[in-house]
FIDRENRO-632779 format. One record per residue (C-alpha): residue in one letter; x, y, z; residue number from 1. Coordinates in steps of 0.5 Angstrom, whole numbers, plus 500, padded with zeros to 3 digits. Example, Ala and Ser with C-alpha at 12.3 -4.5 7.8 and 13.67 -1.06 7.14 Angstrom:
# residues 2
A, 525, 491, 516, 1
S, 527, 498, 514, 2
# end
This chain:
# residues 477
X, 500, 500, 500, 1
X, 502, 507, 498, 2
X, 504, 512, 504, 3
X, 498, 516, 506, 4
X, 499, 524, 503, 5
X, 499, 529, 508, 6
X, 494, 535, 505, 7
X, 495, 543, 506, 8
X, 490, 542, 513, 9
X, 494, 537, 516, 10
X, 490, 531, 515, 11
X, 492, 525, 512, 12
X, 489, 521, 506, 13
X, 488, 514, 505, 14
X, 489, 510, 498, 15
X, 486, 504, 496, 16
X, 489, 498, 499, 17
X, 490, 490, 497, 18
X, 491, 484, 500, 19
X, 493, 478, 497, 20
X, 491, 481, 490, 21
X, 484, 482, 492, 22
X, 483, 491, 493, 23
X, 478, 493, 498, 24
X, 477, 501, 496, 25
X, 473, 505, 501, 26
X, 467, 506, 499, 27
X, 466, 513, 495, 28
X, 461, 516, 499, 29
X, 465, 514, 506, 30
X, 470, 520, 506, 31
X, 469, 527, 503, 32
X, 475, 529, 498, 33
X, 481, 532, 501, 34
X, 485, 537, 496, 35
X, 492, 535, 496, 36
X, 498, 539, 495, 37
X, 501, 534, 491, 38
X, 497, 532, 484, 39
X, 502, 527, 481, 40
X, 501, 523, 488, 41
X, 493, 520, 486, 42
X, 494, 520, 479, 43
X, 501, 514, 480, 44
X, 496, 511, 485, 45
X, 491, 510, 480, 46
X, 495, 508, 476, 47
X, 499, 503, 480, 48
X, 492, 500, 482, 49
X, 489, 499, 476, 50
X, 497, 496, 474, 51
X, 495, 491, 478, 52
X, 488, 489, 477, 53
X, 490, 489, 470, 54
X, 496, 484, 471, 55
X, 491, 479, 476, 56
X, 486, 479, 470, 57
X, 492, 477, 466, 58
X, 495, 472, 471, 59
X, 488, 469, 473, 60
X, 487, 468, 465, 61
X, 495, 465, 465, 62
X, 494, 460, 470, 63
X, 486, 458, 468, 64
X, 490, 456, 461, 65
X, 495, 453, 464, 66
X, 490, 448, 468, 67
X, 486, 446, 463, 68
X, 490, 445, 457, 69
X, 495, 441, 463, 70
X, 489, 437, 466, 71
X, 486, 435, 458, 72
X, 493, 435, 455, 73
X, 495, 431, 460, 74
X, 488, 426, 460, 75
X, 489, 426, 451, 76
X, 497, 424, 451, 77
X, 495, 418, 455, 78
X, 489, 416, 451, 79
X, 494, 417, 444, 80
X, 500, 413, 447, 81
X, 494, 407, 449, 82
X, 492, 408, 442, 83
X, 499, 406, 440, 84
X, 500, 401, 445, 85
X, 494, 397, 442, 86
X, 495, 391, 439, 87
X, 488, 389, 438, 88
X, 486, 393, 431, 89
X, 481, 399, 431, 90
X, 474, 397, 431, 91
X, 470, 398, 424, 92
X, 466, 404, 425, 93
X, 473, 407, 428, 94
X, 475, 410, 422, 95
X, 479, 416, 426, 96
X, 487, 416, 423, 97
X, 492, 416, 428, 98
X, 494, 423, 425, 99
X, 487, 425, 426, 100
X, 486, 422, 433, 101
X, 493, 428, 434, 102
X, 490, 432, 432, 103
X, 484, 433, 435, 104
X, 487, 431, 442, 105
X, 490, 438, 441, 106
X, 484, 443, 438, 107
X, 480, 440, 445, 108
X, 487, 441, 450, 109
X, 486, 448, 447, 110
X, 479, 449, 448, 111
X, 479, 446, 454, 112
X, 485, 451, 456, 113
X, 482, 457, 453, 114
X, 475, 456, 457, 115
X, 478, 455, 464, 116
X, 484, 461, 463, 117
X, 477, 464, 459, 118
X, 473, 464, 465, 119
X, 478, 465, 471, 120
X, 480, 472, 467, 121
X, 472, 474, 466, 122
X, 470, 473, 474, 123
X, 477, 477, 476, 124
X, 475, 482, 471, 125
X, 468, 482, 474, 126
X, 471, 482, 481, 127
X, 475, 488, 480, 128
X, 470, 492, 475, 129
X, 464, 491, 481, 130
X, 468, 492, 486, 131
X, 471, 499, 482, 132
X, 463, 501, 482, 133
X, 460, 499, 487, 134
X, 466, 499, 492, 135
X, 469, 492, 494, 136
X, 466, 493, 502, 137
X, 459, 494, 500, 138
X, 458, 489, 494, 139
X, 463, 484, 498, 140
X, 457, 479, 500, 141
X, 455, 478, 492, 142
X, 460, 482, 488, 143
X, 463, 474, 488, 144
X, 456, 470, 487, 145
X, 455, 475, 480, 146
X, 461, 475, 477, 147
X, 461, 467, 477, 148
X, 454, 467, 474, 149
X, 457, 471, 468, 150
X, 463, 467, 467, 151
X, 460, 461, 466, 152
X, 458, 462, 459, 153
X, 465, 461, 458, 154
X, 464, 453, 457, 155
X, 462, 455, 451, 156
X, 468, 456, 448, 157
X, 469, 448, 448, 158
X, 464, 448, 442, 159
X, 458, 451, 440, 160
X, 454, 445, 438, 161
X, 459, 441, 443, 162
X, 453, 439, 449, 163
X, 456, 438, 456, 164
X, 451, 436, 460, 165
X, 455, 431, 464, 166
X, 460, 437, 467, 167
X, 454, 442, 468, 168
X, 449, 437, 472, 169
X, 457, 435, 476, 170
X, 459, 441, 477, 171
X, 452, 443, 481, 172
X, 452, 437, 485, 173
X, 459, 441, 487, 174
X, 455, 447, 488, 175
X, 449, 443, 492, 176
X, 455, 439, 497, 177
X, 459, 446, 499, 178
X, 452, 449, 499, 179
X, 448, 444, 504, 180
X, 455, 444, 508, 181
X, 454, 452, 508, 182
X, 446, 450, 512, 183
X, 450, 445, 516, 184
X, 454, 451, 519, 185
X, 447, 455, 519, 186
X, 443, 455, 526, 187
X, 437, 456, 521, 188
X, 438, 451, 517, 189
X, 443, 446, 522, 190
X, 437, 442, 523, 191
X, 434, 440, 516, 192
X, 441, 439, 513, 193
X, 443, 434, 519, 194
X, 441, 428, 515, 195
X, 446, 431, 510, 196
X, 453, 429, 515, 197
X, 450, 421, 514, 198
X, 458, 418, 516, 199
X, 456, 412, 510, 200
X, 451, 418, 506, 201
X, 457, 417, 500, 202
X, 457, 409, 499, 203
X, 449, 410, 499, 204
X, 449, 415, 494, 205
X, 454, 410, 490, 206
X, 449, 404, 490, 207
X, 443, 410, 487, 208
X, 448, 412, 482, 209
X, 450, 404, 481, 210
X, 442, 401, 480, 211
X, 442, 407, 475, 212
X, 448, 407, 471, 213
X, 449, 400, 470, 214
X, 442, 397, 468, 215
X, 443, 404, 463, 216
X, 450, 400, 461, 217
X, 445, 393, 460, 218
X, 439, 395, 457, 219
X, 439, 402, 454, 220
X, 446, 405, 453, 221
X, 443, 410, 449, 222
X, 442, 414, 455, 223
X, 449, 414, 458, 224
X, 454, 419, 454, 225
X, 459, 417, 448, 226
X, 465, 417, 453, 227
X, 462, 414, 459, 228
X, 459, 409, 454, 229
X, 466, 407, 452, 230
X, 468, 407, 458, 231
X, 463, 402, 462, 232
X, 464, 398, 455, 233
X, 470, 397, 456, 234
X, 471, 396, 463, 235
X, 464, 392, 464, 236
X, 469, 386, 459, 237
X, 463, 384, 455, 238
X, 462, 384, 449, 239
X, 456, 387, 445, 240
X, 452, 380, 444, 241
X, 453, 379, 450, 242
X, 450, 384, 453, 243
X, 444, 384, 448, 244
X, 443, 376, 450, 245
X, 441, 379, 457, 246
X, 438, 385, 455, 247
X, 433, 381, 451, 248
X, 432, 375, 457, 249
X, 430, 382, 461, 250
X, 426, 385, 457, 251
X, 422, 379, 457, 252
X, 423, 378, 448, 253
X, 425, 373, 444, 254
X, 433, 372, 444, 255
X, 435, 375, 437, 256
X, 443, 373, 437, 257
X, 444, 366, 440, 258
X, 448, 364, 435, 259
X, 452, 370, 435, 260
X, 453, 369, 442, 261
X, 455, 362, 440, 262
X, 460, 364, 435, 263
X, 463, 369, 439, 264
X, 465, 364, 446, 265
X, 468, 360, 439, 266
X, 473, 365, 437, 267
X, 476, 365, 445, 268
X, 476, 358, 444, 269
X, 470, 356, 448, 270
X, 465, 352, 447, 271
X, 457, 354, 449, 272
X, 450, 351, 447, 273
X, 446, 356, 449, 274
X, 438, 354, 451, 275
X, 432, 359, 449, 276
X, 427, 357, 454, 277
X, 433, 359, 459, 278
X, 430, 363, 465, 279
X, 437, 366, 468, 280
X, 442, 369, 463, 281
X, 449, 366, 467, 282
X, 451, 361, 461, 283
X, 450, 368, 456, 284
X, 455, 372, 462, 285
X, 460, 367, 462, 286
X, 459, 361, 458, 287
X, 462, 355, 461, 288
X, 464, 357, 467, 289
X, 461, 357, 474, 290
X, 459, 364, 477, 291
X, 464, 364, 483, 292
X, 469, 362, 477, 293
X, 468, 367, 473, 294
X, 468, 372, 478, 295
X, 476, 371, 480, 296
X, 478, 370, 472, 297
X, 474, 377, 471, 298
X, 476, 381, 477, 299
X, 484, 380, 476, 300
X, 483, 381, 468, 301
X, 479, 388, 471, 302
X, 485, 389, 475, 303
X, 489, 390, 469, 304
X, 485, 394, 465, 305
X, 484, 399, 471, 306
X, 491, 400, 473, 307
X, 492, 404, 466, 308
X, 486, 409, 468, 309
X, 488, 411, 475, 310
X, 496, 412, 474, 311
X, 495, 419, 470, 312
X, 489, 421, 475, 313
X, 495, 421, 481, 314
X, 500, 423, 476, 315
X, 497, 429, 473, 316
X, 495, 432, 480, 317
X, 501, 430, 483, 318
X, 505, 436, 477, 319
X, 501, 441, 479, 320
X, 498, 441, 486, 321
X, 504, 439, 489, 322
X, 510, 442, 484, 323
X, 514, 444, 490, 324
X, 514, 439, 493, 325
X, 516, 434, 489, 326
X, 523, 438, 489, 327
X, 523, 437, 496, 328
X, 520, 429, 498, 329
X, 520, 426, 490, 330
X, 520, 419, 494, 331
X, 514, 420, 498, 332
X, 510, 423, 494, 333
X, 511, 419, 488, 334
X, 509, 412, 493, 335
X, 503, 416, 495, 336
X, 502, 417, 487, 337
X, 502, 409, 486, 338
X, 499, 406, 493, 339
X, 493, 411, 490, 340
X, 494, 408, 484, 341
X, 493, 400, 486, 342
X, 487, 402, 491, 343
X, 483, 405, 486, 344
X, 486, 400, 481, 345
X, 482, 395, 486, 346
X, 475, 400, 488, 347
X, 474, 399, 479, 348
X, 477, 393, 478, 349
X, 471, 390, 485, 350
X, 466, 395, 483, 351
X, 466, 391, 476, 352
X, 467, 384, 478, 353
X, 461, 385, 483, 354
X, 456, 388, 479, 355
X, 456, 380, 475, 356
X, 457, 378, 482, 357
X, 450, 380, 484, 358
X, 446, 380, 479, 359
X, 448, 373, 478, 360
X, 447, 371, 485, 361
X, 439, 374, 485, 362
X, 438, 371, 478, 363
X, 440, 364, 482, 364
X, 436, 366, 488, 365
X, 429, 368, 485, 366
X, 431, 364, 479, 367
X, 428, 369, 473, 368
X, 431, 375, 470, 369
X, 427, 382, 469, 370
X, 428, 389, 469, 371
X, 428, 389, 477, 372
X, 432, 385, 478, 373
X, 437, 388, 474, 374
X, 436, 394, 478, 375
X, 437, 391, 485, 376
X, 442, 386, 483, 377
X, 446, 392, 481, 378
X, 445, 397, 488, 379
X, 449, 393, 492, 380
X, 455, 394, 487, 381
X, 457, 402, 490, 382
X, 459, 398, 497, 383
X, 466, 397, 492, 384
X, 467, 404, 494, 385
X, 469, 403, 502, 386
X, 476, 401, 498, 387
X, 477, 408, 496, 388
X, 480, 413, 502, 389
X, 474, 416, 505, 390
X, 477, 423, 501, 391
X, 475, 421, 494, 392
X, 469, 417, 496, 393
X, 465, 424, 496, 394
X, 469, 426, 489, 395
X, 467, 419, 486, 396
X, 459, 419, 488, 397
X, 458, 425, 486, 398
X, 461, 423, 478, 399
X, 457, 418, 479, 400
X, 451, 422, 481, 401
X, 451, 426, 476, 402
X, 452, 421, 470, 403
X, 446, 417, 472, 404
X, 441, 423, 473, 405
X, 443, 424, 466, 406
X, 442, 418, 465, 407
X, 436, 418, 468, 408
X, 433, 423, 465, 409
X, 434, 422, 458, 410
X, 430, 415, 460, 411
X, 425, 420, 462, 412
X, 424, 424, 456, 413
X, 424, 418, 452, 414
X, 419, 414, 454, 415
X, 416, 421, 453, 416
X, 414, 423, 459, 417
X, 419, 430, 459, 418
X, 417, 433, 452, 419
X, 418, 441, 453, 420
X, 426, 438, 456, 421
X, 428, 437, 448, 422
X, 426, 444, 447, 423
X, 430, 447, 451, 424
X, 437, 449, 448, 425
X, 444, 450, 452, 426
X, 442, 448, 458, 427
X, 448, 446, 461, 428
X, 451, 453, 460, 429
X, 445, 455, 465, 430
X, 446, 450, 470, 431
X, 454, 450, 470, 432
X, 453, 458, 471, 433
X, 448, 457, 477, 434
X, 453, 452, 479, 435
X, 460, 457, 478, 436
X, 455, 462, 481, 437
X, 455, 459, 487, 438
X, 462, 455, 488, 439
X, 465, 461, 488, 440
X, 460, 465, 492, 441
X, 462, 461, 498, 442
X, 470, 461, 496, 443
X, 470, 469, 497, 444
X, 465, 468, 504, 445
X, 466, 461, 507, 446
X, 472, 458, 505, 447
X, 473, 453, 511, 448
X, 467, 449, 506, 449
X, 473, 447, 501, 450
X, 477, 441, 502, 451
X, 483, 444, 502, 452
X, 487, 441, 496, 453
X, 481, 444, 493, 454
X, 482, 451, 495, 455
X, 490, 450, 494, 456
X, 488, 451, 487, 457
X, 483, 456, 487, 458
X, 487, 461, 492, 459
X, 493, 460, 486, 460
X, 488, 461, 481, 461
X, 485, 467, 483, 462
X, 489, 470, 490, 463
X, 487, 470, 497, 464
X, 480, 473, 498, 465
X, 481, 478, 503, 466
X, 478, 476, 511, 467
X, 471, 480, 512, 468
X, 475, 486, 516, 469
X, 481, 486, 513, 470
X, 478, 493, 509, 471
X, 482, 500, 513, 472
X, 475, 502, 515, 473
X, 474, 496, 519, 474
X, 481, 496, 521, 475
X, 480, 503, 525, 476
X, 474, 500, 529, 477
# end
């Protein structure tokens, strides 16, 4: 802060001041103008203030940039070296080169880098000019909660037609965990929110989100997003005949691709006659094998399917949260990094496996297969997430959560039951800035709500928000 100028009258006159990049101007009508017998004095003051708003936009924008291209960068070079590790030739309607696979991983690391460094410039930019006009103590309570809101339109420089409806209904989930830890804090709200500190409440969202994504993958995949799709298809270790065969058992139809199903147990060496009066699916699931059987086979190939997941999911993080300290304990950090990446290789690997575990043993305990019992058989899959640390349940469910609401309601608005839904243009740009609007209101007015990791980011992004009486008024109290 710069030294108070001293005016003819002898009293003394205060110039804005910041703390931790955040500037807490005194309100305008607060004092009345003193004249200075040093003109130059306000005029470098002004200056050297809005020199430095501008080089915070700048930097906020930087390292918005820097995280988004690093995190999507990062995810997309993994992707291109697993492309060309593969040994199994692309599937046919993959006709992508691997040129144009580079490509594309570059446009999307650059969009995904302008719409973070994009939407960090916009709400300290936003900050700034409120707090400019209106003045930083008296819009402190929503001068945060607007500016969030106007920045969230900046997902659309990820692609105009590009929906992203899976990121938005995510981010307000975020958005409603930090808002109901806000109520719990609340003497108004502490009882209606105490249900919400349920110690186990994140392992019981799971299994919702579970029941819901996982009859999706077997019986309407056209629910689930194109990535998520791929992802479960992979990781659920079946192929597509196979899950037709046990869709059409549960939904009560004739089978249509027993013969399929037959020719494809052949081109792995096994041989399997398939009944069509079956009443349970397991001979469809795996063949020749008994379920306890098949369970241990499909969990140790799980396994190694999951190990290539999790590695860039610690490594990348591990880069830029803990940068420093990578300089400073490389070997701790980096056993950290694998022992996280073995134990959430085995919560993947166990959530799979058990999701035919269970539905195998209710199909042979009440010896049928319909649409419920799919249902149930899959609710009790999210127990696979009591292997993750307590820390990344919450992160995990919530993903989850938010995956089978989508899913949820596409089912909904297919079997036309939400048809004005469909009408509705963009509307995960209005859900994510609602969602921003509230993140960042309650980084700027109740910090103690993030996690730590979290708020690191955030405070490197964006600065430090100054404490509620940091201003010069409040400090003379």
């Amino acid at each position: 802060m710069l030294p108070s100028a001293a005016s003819t009258d002898g009293s003394r006159r205060h110039f804005p001041e910041k703390i931790n990049g955040f500037h807490n101007d005194e309100d305008a009508s607060s004092e009345k103008p003193v004249p200075s017998a040093a003109p130059s004095i306000p005029r470098v003051t002004v200056d050297a203030v809005s020199q430095e708003k501008l080089r915070r936009v700048v930097v906020a924008s930087a390292k918005g940039f820097s995280i988004g291209a690093g995190l999507k960068g990062g995810l997309a070079l993994f992707a291109i070296l697993a492309r060309f590790t593969r040994k199994k030739p692309p599937r046919r309607e993959v006709v992508k080169t691997d040129g144009e696979a580079i490509v594309t991983a570059l446009k999307e690391t650059l969009r995904y880098g302008l719409f973070l460094g994009t939407f960090a410039g916009t709400f300290v930019s936003m900050d700034e000019l409120i707090g400019a006009l209106g003045g930083h103590r008296r819009t402190a309570r929503w001068r945060a909660l607007l500016a969030g809101a106007v920045a969230g339109p900046s997902m659309l420089l990820t692609g105009l037609e590009t929906q992203h409806t899976s990121l938005a209904i995510y981010i307000l989930m975020r958005a409603a965990v930090l808002a109901s830890r806000c109520g719990i804090k609340s003497k108004r709200f502490g009882r209606i929110c105490k249900p919400l500190t349920w110690k186990h409440g994140d392992i019981f969202l799971m299994c919702l989100s579970s029941s819901q994504i996982l009859s999706a993958y077997i019986l309407k995949q056209d629910s689930l997003p194109a990535s998520y799709k791929s992802f479960l298809n992979k990781h659920g270790g079946k192929d597509a005949v196979i899950l037709q065969g046990v869709k059409d058992i549960a939904s009560g139809k004739p089978f249509t691709n027993l013969d399929a199903i037959e020719k494809y147990y052949k081109t792995i060496g096994v041989d399997v006659k398939l009944n069509s009066n079956m009443k349970v699916p397991c001979s469809i699931v795996h063949g020749n094998q008994s379920c306890s059987g098949h369970i241990f086979s499909f969990l140790l190939q799980a396994y190694k399917r999951a190990l290539p997941v999790y590695l860039p999911v610690y490594l990348i993080p591990a880069l830029i949260v803990h940068r420093k300290g990578l300089l400073k304990r490389p070997y701790m950090i980096l056993a950290k990094g694998l022992i996280g990446t073995a134990r959430s290789s085995l919560f993947l690997s166990v959530y799979c496996a058990s999701a035919w575990m269970w539905t195998c043993f209710l199909f042979r305990i009440f010896k049928r297969c319909n649409i419920p019992m799919v249902a149930m058989g899959t609710f009790p899959t999210g127990l696979a997430l009591a292997i993750e640390k307590k820390s990344r349940r919450i992160e995990i469910s919530l993903y989850c959560f938010a995956r089978a609401i989508e899913s949820f309601f596409t089912c909904i608005a297919d079997a036309g039951y939400l048809p004005q839904s469909r009408k509705i243009k963009r509307a995960d740009v209005i859900v994510f800035s609602l969602s921003t609007a509230i993140i960042m209101h309650c980084y700027a007015q109740e910090r103690d709500v993030f996690r730590s990791k979290y708020l690191n980011v955030l405070d490197w992004v964006f600065g430090v928000p100054p404490p509620p009486c940091e201003t010069p008024r409040c400090k003379d109290r």
